[in-house]
Every structure is written in structure tokens, then in C-alpha cells.
C-alpha positions, 0 to 999 in steps of 0.5 A: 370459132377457131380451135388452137392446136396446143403447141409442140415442145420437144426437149432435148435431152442433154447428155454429159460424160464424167469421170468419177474417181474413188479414192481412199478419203475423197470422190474425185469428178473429172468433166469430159468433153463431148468430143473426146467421147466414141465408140471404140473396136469393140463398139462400146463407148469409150473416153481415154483418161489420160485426155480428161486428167490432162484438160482437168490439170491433173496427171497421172501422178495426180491419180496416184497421189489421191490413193485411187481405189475405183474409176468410174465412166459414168453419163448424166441423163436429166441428173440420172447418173448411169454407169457406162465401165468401172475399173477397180484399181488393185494397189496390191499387184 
């Protein structure tokens, strides 16, 4: 009589990047690619958003217009969102 392993199954993780905007009336969720995604000088994960307003459509003035309170960089891991750099966007300088 033989024994049958029980079989391995790994599954990978899938990781995904997101910036979130806060606005005044509305959340705004810009997708990122991975591969606009790195390590900066300062060692810390880092996506310019410029790129990602860009490749969602939108500019800039966009981001204005949305009357921006909060942007967030966030990563998904398995639905858990985690908080990587948050900016306050202070309209009153």
C-alpha cells in the first residue's frame, strides 16, 4: 500500500499599487503600474504621480479641479490596503 503525499500549493501573492485621492465631495483611485513603481535615494517605495494621472487621463489641472484634500499611496495585499506616503494638500499657503 502506497502513501500519497498531500500536494504543495503555493500561492502567490499579488500585489497591486493605487493612488487614492481625497477630495472634497469624492475618493478619486488611480491604478499604477507595477513598473512604474521603485525604490527611491531614500530607500522607500516610490511612484511619480505625474506618470499615473497621465496614463488614467487626467492632469494636473484634474487634480485641482477635484478640489484635493489628501493623496494617498497605497498597496493592496490580498484586499488589505496598506498605507505606504500620505500628503496633505494644504489649499490655504
Amino acid at each position: 500500500m502506497t502513501q500519497k503525499e498531500p500536494g504543495q500549493r503555493v500561492l502567490a501573492q499579488t500585489i497591486q499599487y493605487k493612488y487614492i485621492i481625497k477630495c472634497k465631495e469624492r475618493d478619486v483611485e488611480l491604478e499604477v503600474e507595477n513598473r512604474d513603481v521603485f525604490y527611491n535615494a531614500d530607500d522607500e517605495i516610490d511612484c511619480p504621480l505625474d506618470v499615473v494621472l497621465r496614463k488614467n487621463d487626467y492632469s494636473f489641472n484634474d487634480l485641482m479641479s477635484w478640489d484635493a484634500r489628501e493623496i494617498q499611496f497605497v498597496k493592496l495585499v490580498s484586499d488589505n490596503i496598506h498605507l505606504i506616503n500620505s500628503v496633505p494638500l494644504n489649499v490655504n499657503l
